[in-house]
MDAnalysis code that builds the backbone (N, CA, C; Angstrom):
import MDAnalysis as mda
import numpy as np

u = mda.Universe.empty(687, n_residues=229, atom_resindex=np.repeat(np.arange(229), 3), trajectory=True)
u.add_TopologyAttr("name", ["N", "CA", "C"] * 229)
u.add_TopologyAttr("resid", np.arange(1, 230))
u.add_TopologyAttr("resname", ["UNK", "UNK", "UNK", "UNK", "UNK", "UNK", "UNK", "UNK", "UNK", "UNK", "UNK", "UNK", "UNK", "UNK", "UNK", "UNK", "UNK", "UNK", "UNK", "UNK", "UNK", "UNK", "UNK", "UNK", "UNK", "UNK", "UNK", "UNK", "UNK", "UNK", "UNK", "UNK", "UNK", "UNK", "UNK", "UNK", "UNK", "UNK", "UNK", "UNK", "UNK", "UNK", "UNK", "UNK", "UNK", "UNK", "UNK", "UNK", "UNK", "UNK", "UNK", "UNK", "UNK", "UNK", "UNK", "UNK", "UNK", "UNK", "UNK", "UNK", "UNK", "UNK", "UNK", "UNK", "UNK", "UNK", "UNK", "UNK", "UNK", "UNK", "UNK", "UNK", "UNK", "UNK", "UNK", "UNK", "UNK", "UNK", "UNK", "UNK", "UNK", "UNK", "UNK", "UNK", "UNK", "UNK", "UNK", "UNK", "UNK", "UNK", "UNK", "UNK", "UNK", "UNK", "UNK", "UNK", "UNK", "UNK", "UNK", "UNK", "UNK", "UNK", "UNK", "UNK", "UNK", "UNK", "UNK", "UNK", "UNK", "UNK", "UNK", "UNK", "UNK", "UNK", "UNK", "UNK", "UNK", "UNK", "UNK", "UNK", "UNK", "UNK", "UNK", "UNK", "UNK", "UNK", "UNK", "UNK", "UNK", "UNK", "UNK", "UNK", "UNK", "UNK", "UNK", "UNK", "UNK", "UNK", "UNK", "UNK", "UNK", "UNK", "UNK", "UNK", "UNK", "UNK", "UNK", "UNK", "UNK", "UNK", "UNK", "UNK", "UNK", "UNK", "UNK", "UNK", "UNK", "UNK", "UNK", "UNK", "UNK", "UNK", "UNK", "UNK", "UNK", "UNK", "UNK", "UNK", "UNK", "UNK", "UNK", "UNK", "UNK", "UNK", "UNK", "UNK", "UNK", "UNK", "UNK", "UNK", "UNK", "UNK", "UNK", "UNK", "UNK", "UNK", "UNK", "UNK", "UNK", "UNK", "UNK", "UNK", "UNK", "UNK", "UNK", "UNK", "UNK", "UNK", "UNK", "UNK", "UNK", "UNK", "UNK", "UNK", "UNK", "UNK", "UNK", "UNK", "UNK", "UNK", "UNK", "UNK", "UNK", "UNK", "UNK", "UNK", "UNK", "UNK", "UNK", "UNK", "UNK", "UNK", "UNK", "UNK", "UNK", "UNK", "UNK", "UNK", "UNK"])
u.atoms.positions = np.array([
    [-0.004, -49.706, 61.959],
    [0.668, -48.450, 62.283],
    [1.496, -47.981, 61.080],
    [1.196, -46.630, 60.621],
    [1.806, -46.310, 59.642],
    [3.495, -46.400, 59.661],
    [4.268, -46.354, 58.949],
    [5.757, -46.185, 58.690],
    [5.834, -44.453, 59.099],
    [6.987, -44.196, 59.806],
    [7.507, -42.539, 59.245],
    [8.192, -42.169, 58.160],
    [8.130, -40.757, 57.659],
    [8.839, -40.311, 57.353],
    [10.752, -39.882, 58.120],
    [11.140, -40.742, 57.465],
    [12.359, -40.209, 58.073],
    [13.370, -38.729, 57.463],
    [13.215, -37.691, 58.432],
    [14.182, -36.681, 57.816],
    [15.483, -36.361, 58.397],
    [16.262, -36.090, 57.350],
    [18.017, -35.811, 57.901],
    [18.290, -34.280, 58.345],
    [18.536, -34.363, 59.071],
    [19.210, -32.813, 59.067],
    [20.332, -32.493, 59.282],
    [21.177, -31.038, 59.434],
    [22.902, -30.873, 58.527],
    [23.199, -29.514, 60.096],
    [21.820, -28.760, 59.926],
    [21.987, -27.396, 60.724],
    [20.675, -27.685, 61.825],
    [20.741, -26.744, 62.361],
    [19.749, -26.431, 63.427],
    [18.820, -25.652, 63.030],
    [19.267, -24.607, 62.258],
    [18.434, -23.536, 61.418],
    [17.592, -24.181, 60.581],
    [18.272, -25.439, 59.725],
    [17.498, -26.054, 58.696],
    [16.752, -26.917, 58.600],
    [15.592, -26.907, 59.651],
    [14.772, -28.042, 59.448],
    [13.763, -28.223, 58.411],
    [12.698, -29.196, 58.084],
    [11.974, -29.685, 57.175],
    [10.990, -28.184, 56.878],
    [10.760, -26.980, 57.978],
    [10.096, -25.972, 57.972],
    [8.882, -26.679, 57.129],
    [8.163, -26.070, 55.681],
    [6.865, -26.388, 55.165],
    [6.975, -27.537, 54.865],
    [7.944, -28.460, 54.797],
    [7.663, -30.111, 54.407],
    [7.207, -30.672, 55.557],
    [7.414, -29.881, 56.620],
    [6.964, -31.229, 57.810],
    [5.210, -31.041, 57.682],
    [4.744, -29.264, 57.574],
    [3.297, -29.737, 57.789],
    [2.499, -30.327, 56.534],
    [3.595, -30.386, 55.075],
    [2.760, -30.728, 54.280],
    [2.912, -32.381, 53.675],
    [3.684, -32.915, 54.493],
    [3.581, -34.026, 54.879],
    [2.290, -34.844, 55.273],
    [1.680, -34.121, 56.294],
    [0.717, -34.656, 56.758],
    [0.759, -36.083, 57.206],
    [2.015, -36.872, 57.607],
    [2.670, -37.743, 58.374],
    [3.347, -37.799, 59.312],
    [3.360, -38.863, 59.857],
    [4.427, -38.999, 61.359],
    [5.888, -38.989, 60.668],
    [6.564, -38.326, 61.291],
    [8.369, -37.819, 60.907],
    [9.384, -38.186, 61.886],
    [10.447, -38.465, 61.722],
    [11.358, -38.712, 62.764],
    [12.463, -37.385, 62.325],
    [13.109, -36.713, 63.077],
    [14.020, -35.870, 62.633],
    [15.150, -36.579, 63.289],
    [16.020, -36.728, 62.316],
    [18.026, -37.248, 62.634],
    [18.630, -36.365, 62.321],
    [20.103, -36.527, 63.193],
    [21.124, -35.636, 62.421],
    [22.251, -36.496, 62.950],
    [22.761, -37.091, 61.206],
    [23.674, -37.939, 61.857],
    [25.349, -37.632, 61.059],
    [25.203, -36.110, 61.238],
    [26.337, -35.567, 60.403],
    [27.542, -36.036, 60.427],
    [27.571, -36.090, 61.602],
    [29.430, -36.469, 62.572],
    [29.089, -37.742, 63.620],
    [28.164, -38.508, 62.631],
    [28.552, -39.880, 63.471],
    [29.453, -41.218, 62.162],
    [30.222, -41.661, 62.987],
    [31.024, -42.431, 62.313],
    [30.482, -43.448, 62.031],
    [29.316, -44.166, 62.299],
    [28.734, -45.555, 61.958],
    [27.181, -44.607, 62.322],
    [26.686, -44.219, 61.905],
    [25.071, -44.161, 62.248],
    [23.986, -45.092, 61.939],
    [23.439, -45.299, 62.841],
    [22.653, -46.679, 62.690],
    [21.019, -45.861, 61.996],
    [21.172, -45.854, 60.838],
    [19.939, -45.752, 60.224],
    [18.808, -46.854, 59.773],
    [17.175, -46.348, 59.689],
    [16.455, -47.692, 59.583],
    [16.606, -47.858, 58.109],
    [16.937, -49.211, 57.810],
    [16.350, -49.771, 56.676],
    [14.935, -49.255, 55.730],
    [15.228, -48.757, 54.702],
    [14.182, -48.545, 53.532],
    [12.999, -48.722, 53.771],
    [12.386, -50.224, 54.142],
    [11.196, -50.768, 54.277],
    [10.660, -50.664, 55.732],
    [11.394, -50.016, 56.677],
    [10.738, -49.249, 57.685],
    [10.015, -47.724, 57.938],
    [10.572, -47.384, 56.771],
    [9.725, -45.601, 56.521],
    [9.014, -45.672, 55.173],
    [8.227, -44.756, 55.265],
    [7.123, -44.307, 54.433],
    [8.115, -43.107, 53.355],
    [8.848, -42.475, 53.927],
    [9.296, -41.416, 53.016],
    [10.809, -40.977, 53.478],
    [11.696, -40.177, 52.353],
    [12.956, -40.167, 52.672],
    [12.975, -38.652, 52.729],
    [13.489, -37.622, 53.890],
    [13.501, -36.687, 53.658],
    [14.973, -35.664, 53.600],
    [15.806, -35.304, 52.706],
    [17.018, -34.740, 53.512],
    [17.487, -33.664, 53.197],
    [17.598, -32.642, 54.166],
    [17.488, -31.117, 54.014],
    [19.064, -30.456, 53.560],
    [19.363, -29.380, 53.889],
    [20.283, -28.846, 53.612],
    [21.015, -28.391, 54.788],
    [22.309, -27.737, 54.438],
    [23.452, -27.761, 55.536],
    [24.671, -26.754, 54.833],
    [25.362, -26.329, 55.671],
    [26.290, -25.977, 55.217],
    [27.795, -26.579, 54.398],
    [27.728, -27.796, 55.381],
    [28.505, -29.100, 54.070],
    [29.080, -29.518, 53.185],
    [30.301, -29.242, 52.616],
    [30.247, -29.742, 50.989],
    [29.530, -31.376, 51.319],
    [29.117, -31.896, 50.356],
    [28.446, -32.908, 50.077],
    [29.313, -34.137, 49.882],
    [30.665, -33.963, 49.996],
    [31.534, -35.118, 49.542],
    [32.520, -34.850, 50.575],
    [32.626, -33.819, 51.863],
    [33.379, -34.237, 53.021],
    [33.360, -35.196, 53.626],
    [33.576, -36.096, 53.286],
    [33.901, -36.944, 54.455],
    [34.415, -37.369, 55.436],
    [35.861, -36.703, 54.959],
    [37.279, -36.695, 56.452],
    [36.012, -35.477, 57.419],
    [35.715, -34.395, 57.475],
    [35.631, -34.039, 58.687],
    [33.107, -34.021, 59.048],
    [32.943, -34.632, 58.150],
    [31.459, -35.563, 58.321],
    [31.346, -36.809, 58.008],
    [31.699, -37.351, 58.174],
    [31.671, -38.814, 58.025],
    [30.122, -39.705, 57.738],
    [29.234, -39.267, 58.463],
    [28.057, -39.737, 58.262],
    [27.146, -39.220, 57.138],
    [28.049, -38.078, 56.067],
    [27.284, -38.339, 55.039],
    [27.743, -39.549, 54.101],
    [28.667, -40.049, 54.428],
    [28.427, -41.805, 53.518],
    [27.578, -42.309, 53.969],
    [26.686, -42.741, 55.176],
    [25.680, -43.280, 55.478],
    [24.166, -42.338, 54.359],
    [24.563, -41.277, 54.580],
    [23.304, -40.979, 53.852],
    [22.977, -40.803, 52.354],
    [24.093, -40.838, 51.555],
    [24.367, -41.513, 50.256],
    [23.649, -42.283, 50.283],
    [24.740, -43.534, 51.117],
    [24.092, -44.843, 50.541],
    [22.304, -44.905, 50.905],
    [22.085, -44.530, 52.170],
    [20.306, -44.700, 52.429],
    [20.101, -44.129, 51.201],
    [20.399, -43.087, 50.474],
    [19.390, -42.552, 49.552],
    [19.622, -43.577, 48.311],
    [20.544, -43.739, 47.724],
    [20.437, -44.689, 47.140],
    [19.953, -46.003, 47.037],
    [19.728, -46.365, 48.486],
    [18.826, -47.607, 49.232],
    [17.521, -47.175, 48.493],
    [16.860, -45.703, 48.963],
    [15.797, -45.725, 48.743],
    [15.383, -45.590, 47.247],
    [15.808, -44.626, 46.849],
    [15.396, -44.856, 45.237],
    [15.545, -46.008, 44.513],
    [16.267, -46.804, 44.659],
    [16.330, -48.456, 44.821],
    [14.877, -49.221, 45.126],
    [14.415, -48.866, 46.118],
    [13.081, -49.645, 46.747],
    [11.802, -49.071, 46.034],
    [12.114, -47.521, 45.421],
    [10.888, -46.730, 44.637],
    [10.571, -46.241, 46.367],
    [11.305, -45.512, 47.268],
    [10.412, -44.785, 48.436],
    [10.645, -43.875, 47.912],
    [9.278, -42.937, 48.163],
    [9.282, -41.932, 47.929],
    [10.529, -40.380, 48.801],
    [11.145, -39.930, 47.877],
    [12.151, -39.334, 48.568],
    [12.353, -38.039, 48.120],
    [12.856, -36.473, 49.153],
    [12.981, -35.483, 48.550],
    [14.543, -34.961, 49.348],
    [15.137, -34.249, 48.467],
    [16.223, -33.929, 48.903],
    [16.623, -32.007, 48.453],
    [16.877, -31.638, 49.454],
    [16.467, -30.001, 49.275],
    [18.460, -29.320, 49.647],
    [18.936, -29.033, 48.258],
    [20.369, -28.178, 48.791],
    [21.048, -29.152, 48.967],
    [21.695, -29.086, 49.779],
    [22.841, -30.089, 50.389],
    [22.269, -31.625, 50.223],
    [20.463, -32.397, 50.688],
    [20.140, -33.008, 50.183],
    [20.391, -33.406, 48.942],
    [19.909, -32.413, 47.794],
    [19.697, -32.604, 46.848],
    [21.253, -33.003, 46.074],
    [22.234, -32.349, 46.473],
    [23.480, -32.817, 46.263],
    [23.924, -34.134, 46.685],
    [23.615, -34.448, 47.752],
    [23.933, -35.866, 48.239],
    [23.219, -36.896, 47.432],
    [22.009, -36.689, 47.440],
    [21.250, -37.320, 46.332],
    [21.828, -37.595, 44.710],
    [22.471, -36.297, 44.088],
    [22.974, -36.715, 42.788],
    [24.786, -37.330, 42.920],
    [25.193, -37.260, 44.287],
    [26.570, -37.844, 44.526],
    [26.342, -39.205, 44.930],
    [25.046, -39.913, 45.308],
    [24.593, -41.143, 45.706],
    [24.619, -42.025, 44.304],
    [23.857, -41.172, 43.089],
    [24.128, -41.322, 41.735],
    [25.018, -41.065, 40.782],
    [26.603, -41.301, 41.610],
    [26.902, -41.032, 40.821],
    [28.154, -40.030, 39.842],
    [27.056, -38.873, 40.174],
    [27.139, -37.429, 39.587],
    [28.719, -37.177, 40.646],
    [28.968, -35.504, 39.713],
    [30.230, -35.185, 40.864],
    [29.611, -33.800, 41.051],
    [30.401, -33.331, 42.538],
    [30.070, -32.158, 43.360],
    [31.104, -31.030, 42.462],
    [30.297, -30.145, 42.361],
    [31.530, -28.800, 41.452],
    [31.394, -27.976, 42.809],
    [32.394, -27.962, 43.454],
    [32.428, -27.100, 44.598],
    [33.179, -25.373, 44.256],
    [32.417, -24.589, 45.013],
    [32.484, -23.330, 44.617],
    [31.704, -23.139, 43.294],
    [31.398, -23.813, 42.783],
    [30.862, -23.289, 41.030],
    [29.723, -22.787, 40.833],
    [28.792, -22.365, 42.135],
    [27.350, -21.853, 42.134],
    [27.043, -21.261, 42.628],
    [27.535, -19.963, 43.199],
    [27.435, -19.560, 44.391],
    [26.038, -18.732, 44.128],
    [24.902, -19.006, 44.763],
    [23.662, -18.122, 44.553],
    [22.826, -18.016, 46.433],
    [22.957, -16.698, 46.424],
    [21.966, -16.154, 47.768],
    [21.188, -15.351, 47.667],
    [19.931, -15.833, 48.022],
    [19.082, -14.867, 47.518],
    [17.770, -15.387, 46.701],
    [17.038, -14.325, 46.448],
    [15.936, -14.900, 45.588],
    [16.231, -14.117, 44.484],
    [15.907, -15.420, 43.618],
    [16.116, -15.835, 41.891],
    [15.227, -16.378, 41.592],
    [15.282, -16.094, 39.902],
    [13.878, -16.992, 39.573],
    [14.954, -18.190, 38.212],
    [14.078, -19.484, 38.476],
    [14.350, -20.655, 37.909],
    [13.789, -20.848, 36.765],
    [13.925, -21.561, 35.546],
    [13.160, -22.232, 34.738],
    [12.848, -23.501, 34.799],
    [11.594, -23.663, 34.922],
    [11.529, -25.302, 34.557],
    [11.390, -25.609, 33.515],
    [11.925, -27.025, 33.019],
    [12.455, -27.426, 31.976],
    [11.776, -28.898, 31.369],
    [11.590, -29.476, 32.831],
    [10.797, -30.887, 32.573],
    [8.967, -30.732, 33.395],
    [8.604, -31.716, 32.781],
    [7.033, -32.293, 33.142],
    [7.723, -32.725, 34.945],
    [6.989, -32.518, 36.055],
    [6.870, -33.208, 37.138],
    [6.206, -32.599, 37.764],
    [4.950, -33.429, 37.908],
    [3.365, -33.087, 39.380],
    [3.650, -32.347, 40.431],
    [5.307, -32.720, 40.992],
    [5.620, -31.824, 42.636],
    [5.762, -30.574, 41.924],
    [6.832, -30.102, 41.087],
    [6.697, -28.964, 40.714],
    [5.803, -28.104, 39.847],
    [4.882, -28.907, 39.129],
    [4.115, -28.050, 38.251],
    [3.176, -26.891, 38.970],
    [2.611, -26.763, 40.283],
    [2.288, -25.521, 41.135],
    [3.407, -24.393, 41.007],
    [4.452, -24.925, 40.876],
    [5.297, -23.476, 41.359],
    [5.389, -22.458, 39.545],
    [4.624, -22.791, 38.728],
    [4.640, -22.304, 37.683],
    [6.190, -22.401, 36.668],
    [5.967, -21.753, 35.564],
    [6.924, -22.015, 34.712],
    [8.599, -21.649, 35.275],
    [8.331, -20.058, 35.939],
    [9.913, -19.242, 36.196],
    [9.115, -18.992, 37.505],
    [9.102, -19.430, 38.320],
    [8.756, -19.257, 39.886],
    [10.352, -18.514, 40.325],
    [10.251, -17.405, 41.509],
    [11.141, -16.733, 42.073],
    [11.771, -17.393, 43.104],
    [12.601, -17.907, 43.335],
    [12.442, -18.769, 45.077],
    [13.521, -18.408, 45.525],
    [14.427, -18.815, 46.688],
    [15.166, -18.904, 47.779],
    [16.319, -19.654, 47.272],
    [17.316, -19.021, 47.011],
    [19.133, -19.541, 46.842],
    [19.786, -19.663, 47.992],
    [20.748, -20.668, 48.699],
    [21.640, -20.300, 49.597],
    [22.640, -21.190, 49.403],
    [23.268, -21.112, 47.808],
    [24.581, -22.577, 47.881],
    [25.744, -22.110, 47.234],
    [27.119, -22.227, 47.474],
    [27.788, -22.147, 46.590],
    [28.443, -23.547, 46.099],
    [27.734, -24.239, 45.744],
    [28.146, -25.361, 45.108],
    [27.413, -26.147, 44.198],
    [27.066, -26.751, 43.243],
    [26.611, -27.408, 42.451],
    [27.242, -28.766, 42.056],
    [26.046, -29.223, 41.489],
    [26.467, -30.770, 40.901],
    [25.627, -30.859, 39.674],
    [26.585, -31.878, 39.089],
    [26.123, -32.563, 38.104],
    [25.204, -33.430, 37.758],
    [24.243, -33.585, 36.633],
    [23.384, -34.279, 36.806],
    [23.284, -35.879, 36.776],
    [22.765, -36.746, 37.416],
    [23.294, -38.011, 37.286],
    [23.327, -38.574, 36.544],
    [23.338, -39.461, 36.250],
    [23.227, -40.176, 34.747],
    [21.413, -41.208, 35.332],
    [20.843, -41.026, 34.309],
    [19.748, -41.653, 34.027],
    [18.265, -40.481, 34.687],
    [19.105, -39.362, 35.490],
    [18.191, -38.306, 35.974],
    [17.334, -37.810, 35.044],
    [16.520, -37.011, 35.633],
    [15.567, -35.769, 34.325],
    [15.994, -34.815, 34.400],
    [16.506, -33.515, 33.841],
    [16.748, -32.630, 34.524],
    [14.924, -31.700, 35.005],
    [14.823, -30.947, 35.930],
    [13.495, -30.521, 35.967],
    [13.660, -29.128, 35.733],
    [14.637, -28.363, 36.424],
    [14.560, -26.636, 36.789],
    [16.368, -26.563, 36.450],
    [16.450, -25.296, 35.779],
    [17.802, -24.960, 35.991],
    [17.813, -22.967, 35.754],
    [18.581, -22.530, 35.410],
    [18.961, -21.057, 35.581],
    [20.623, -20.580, 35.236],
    [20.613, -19.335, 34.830],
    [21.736, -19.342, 34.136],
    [23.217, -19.492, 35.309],
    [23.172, -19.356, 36.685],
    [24.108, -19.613, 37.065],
    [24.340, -20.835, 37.588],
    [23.525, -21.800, 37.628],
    [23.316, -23.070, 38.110],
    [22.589, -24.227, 37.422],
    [23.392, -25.060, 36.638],
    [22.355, -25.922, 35.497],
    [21.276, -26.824, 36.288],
    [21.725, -27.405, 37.304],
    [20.994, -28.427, 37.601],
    [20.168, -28.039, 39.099],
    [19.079, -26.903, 38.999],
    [18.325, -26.661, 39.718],
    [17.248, -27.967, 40.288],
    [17.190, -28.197, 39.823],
    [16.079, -29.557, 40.166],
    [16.388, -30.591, 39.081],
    [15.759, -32.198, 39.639],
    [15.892, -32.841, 38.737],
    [15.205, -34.167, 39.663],
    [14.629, -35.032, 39.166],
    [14.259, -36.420, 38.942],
    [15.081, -37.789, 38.579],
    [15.004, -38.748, 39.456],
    [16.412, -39.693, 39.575],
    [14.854, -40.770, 40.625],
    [13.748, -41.263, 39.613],
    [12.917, -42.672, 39.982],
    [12.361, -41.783, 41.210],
    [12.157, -42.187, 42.011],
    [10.997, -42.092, 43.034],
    [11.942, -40.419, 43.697],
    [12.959, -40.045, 43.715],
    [13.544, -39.306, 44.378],
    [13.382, -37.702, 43.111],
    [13.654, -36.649, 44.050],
    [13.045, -35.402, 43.903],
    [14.282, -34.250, 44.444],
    [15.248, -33.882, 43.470],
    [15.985, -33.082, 43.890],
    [16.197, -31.957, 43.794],
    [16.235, -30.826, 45.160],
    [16.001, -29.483, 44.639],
    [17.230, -28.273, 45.103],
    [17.958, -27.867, 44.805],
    [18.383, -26.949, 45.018],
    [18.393, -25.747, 45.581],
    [17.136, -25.604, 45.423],
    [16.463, -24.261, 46.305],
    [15.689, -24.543, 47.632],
    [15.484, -23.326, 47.951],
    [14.442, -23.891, 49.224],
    [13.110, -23.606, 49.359],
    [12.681, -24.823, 48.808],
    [10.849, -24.537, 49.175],
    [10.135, -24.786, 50.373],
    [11.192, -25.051, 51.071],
    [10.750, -25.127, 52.755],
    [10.593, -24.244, 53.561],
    [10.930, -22.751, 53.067],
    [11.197, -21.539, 54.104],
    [10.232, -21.087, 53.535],
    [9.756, -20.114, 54.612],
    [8.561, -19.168, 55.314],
    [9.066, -18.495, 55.745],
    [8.557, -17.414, 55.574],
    [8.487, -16.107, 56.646],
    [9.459, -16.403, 57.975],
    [8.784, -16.822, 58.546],
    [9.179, -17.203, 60.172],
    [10.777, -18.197, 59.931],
    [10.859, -18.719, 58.968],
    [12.414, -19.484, 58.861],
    [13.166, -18.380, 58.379],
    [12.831, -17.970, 57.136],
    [13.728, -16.464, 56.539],
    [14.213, -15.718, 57.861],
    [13.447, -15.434, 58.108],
    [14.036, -14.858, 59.504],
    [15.054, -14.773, 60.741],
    [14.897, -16.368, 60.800],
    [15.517, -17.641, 61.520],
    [17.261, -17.093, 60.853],
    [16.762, -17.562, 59.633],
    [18.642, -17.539, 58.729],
    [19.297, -16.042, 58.094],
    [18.389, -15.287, 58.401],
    [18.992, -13.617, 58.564],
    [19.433, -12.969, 59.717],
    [18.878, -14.013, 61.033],
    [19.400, -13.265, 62.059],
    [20.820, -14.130, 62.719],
    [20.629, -15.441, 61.679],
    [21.654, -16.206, 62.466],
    [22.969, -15.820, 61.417],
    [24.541, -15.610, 62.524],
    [25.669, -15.514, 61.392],
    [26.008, -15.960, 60.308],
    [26.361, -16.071, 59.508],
    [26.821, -15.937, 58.276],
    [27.781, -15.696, 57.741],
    [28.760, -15.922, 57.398],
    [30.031, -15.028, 56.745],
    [29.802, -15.555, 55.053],
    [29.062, -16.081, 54.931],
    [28.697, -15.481, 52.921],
    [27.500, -14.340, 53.077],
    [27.023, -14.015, 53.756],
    [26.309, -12.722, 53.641],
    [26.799, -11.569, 54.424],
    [26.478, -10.880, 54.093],
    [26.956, -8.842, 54.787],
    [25.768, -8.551, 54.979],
    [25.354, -7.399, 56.046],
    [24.284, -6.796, 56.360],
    [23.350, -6.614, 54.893],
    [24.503, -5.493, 54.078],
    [23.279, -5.076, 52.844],
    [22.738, -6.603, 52.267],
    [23.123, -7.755, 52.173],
    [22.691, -8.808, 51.385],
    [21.612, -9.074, 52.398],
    [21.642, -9.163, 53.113],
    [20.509, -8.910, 54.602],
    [19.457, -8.752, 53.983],
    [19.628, -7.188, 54.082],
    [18.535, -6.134, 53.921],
    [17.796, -6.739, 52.468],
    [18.544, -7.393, 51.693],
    [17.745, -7.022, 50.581],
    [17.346, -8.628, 50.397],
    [17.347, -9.546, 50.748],
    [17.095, -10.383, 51.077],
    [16.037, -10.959, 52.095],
    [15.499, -10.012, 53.228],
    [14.549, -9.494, 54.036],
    [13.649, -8.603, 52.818],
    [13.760, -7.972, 52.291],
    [12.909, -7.505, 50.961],
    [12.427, -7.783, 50.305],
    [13.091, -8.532, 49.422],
    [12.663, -9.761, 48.498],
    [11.758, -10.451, 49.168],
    [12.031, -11.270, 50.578],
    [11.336, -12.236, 50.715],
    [9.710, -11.976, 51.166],
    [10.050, -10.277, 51.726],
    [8.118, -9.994, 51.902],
    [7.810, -9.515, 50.515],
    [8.216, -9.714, 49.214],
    [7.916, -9.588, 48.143],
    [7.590, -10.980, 47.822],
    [8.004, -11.731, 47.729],
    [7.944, -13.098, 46.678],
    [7.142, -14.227, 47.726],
    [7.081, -14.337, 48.971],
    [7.076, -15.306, 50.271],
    [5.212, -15.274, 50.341],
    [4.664, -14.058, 50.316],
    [3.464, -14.373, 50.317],
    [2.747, -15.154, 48.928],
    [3.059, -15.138, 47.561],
    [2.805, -15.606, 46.556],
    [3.621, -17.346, 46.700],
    [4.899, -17.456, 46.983],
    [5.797, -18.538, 46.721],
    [5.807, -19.398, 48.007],
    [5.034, -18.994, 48.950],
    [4.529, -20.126, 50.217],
    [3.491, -20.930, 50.023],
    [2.226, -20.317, 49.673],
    [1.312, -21.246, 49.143],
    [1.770, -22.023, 47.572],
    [2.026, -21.639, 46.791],
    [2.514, -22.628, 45.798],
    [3.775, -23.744, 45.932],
    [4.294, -23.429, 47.047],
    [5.072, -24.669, 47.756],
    [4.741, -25.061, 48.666],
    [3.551, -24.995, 49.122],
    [2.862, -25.891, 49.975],
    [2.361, -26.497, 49.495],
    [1.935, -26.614, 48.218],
    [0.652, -27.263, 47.273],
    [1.747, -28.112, 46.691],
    [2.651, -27.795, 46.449],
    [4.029, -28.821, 45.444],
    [4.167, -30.220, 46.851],
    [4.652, -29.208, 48.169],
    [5.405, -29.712, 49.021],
    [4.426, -31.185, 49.625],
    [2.745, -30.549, 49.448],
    [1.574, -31.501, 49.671],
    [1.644, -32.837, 48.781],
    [1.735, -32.524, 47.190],
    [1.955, -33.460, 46.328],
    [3.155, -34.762, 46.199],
    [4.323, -34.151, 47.243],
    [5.104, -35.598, 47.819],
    [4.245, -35.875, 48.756],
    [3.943, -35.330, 50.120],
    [3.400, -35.911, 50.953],
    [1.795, -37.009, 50.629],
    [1.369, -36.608, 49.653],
    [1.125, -37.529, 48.825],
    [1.069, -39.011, 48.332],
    [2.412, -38.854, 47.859],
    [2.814, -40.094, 47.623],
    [3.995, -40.539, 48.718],
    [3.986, -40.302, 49.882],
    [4.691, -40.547, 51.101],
    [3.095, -41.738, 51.623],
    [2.234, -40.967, 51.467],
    [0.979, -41.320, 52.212],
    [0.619, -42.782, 51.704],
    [0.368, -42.416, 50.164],
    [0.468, -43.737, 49.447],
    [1.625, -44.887, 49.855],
    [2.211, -45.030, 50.489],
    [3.139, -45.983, 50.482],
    [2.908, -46.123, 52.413],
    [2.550, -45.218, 52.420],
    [2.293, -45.705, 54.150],
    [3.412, -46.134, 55.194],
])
């Protein structure tokens, strides 16, 4: 019997959206934001590490407590070489697991922007050189020490980056159509109607081109999720 993928989640809005079908594995979804001891499985019981984004700073702990549990798992896992992806708030927890420090407030990007990539890596090489994608953070981090950097942009250095078997992204290559939607109709107080509107614009501009090329990225972990079984 294969291992799952285990994925974290932060919001309700924010689930795995295109990682779960391009997975092409069995998944468990958790959310163990505000538990004070969460009993997570051990490394060598899942096939893959998955952990999404949230509204969060990444280093609350007085009022989330259970992101120290998910630090340390991630650091468990890149430790073991499981294959692991961490998207936003993920991807922050991921370089604070290593390490790195959280620059809170220092990034604030909503919206679609386009990135540069900077390094060689198989998950991202589909999304092309300056791919347009999906912003929703005002916070950034630093890169870890021994990381790659992969993608960055002028208001945010460390768009993506590489840290051994783990995959960290800043943006969201998980939303579709049908999620965009999801997080324009749900409140907000960093967005206003007009950021709405134009944000609903953008995305039937860029979403039909930038869904299939992150499905094809998002396929290439599931991949090596598969490989490890």
């Amino acid at each position: 019997m294969s291992r799952p993928v285990l994925v974290l989640t932060h919001a309700p809005t924010e689930g795995p959206g295109l990682v779960a079908a391009a997975l092409d594995h069995p998944y468990r979804v958790r959310t163990v934001l505000d538990e004070q001891h969460p009993r997570l499985p051990a490394v060598d019981e899942i096939a893959g590490l998955v952990v999404m984004g949230g509204p969060s700073d990444a280093d609350d702990d007085a009022h989330h407590p259970g992101l120290a549990a998910e630090r340390a798992l991630l650091a468990q896992a890149v430790a073991a070489d499981v294959p692991t992806l961490g998207v936003c708030l993920g991807a922050q927890l991921l370089a604070l697991a290593h390490g790195a420090r959280l620059l809170r407030r220092a990034g604030t990007e909503i919206g679609f922007a386009p990135i540069e990539l900077v390094g060689d890596d198989p998950v991202l090489a589909p999304l092309g050189a300056s791919p347009e994608v999906l912003h929703w953070h005002v916070d950034q981090v630093e890169l870890p020490d021994g990381a790659t950097l992969l993608a960055s942009n002028p208001t945010t250095q460390v768009q993506a980056f590489r840290i051994g078997s783990a995959l960290g992204l800043q943006f969201h290559l998980e939303v579709d159509a049908p999620m965009l939607d999801l997080w324009l109709s749900t409140p907000d107080d960093l967005v206003d109607a007009e950021q709405r509107a134009q944000i609903a614009a953008d995305g039937a501009r860029v979403l039909p081109r930038l869904t299939p090329a992150a499905t094809t990225a998002l396929g290439l972990f599931g991949e090596q999720v598969r490989a490890r079984g």
